[in-house]
C-alpha positions as CSV (number, residue, x, y, z in Angstrom):
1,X,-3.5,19.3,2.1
2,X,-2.8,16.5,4.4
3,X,-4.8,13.7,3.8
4,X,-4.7,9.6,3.9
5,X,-6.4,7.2,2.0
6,X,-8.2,4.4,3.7
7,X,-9.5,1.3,2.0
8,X,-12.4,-1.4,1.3
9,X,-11.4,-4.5,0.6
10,X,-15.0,-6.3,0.6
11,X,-15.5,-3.2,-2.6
12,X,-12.6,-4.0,-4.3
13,X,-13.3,-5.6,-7.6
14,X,-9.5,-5.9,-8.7
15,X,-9.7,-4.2,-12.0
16,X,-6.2,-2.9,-11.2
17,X,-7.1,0.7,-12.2
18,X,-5.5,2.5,-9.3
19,X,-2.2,0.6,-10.1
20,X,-2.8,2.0,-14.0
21,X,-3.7,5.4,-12.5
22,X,-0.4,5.4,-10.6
23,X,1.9,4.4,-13.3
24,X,0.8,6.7,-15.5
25,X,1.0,9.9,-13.1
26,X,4.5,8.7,-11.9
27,X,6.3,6.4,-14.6
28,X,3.8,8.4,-17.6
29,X,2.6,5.1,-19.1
30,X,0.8,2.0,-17.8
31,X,3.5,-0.1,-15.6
32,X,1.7,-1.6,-12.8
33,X,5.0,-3.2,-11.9
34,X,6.4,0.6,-11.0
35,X,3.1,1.6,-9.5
36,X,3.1,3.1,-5.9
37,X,0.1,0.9,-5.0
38,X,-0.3,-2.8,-6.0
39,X,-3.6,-5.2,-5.8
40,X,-2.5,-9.0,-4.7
41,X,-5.0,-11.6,-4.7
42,X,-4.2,-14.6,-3.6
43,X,-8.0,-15.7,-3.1
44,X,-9.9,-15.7,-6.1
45,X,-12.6,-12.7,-5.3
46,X,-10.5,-11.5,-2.6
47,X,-8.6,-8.3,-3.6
48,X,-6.1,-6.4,-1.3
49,X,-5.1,-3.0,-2.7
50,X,-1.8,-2.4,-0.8
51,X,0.2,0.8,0.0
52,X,1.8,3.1,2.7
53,X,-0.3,4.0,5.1
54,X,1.6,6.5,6.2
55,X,2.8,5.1,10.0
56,X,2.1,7.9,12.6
57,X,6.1,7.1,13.6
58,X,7.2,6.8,9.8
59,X,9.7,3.3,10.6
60,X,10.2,3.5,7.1
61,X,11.8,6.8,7.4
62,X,13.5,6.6,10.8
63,X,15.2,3.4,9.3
64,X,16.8,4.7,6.1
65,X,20.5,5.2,6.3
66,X,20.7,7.6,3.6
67,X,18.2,10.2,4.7
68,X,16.6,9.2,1.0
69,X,12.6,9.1,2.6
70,X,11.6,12.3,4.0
71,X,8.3,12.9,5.2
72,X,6.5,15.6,3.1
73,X,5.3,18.6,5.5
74,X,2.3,19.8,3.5
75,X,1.0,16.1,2.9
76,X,2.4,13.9,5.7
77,X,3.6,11.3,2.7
78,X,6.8,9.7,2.4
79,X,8.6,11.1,0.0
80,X,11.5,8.9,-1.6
81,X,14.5,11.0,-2.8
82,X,15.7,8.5,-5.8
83,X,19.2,9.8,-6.2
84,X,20.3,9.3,-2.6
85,X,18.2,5.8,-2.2
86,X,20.9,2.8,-2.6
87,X,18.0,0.0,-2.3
88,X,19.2,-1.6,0.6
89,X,15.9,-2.4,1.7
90,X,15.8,-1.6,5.5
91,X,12.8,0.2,4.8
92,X,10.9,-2.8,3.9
93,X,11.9,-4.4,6.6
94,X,11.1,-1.8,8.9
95,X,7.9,-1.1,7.8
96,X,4.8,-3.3,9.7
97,X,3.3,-4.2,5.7
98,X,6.2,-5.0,4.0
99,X,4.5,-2.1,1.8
100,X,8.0,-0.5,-0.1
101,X,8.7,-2.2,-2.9
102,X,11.8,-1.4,-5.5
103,X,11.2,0.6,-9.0
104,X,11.3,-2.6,-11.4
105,X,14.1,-0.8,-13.7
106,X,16.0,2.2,-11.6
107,X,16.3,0.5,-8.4
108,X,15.1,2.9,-6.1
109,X,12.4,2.8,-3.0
110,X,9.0,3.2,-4.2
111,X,6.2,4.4,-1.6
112,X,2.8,6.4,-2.0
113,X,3.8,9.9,-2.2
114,X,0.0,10.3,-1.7
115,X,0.1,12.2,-5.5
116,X,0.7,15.8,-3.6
117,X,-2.7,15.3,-1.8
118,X,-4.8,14.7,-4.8
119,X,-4.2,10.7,-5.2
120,X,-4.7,9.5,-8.7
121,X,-5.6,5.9,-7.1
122,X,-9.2,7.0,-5.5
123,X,-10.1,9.0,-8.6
124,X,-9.6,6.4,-10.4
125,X,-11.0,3.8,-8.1
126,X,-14.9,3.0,-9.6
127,X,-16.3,1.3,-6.6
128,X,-15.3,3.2,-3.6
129,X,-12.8,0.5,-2.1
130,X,-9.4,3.3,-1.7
131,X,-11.1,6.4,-0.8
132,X,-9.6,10.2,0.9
133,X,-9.6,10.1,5.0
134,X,-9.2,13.6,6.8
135,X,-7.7,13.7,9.5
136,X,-5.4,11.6,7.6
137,X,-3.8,9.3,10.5
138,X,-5.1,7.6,13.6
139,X,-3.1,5.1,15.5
140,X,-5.9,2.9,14.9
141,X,-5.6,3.1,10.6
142,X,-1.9,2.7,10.9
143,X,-2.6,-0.9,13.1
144,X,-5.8,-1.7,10.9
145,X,-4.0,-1.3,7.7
146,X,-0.1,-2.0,8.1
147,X,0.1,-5.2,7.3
148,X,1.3,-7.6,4.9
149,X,-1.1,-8.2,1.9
150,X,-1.0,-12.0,3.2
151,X,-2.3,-11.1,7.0
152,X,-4.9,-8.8,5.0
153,X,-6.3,-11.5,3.5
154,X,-7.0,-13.5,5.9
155,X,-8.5,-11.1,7.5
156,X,-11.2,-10.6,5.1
157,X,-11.0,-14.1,4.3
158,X,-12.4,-15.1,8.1
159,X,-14.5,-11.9,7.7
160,X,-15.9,-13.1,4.5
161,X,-16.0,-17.0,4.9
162,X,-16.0,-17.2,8.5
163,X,-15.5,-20.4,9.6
164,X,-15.1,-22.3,6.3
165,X,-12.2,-19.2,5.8
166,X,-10.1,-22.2,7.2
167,X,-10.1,-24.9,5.1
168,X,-9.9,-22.5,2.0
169,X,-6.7,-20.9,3.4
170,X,-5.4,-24.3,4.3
171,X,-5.7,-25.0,0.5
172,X,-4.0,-22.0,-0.3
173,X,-0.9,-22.7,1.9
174,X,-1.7,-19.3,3.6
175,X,-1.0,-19.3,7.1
176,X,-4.4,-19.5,9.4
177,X,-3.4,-17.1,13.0
């Protein structure tokens, strides 16, 4: 089933369980470090669960020199063929979020695969901040979402603190647009 998963990020608590969910269905045991999804919070209270939003124009895909990322036709997730991926990280630099990230051990692309269309991540996600989207992508999620986990929070940050978002991000040495 094609699907996408959109996300909260005023609901997210950061308890981390979607990047233990994620481990365990693709490494089988808790590695947050290898998960497909990752929570940064660089704001106390703030948390940004970040992963591939699936692009409507895949840059991640088009970019790869190896043909290793493939776009899954049932699912419309990027599917990373490890054995032909040589880590030369064009991907990451293609995509808008910065969102690929390499396996911590096996050196290889890891992006949501979007678990087959049954996401471990939103089941195991308590307080409805990563949820299922149908139709899966817009060319409004892909813009609203593809971005770094940085630019995401200051996002919320302004949305949250509004004006005194500033001076909190000037503290943090995050970068005030």
């Amino acid at each position: 089933m094609k699907c996408g998963i959109a996300r909260n990020y005023v609901k997210c608590s950061g308890c981390k369980r979607c990047e233990i969910a994620c481990s365990l269905k693709h490494e089988g045991r808790i590695w947050p470090e290898a998960s497909r999804i990752r929570v940064f919070e660089y704001i106390p209270g703030i948390s940004i669960p970040h992963f591939c939003v699936q692009c409507f124009d895949y840059p991640c895909v088009n970019s790869c020199p190896t043909g290793a990322l493939k776009v899954d036709e049932e699912t419309g997730a990027v599917i990373v063929e490890s054995d032909k991926c040589v880590a030369c990280m064009k991907c990451v630099a293609a995509c808008p979020g910065k969102i690929p990230h390499l396996h911590p051990r096996d050196k290889y692309i890891l992006i949501c695969d979007l678990c087959k269309g049954d996401p471990e991540c939103v089941k195991a996600c308590l307080e409805g901040a990563i949820y299922i989207v149908e139709p899966p992508r817009t060319r409004a999620s892909h813009k609203l979402y593809s971005k770094t986990p940085e630019e995401l929070t200051i996002q919320v940050a302004n949305n949250l603190f509004g004006e005194s978002a500033e001076k909190i991000l000037k503290e943090l040495s995050l970068e005030v647009k």
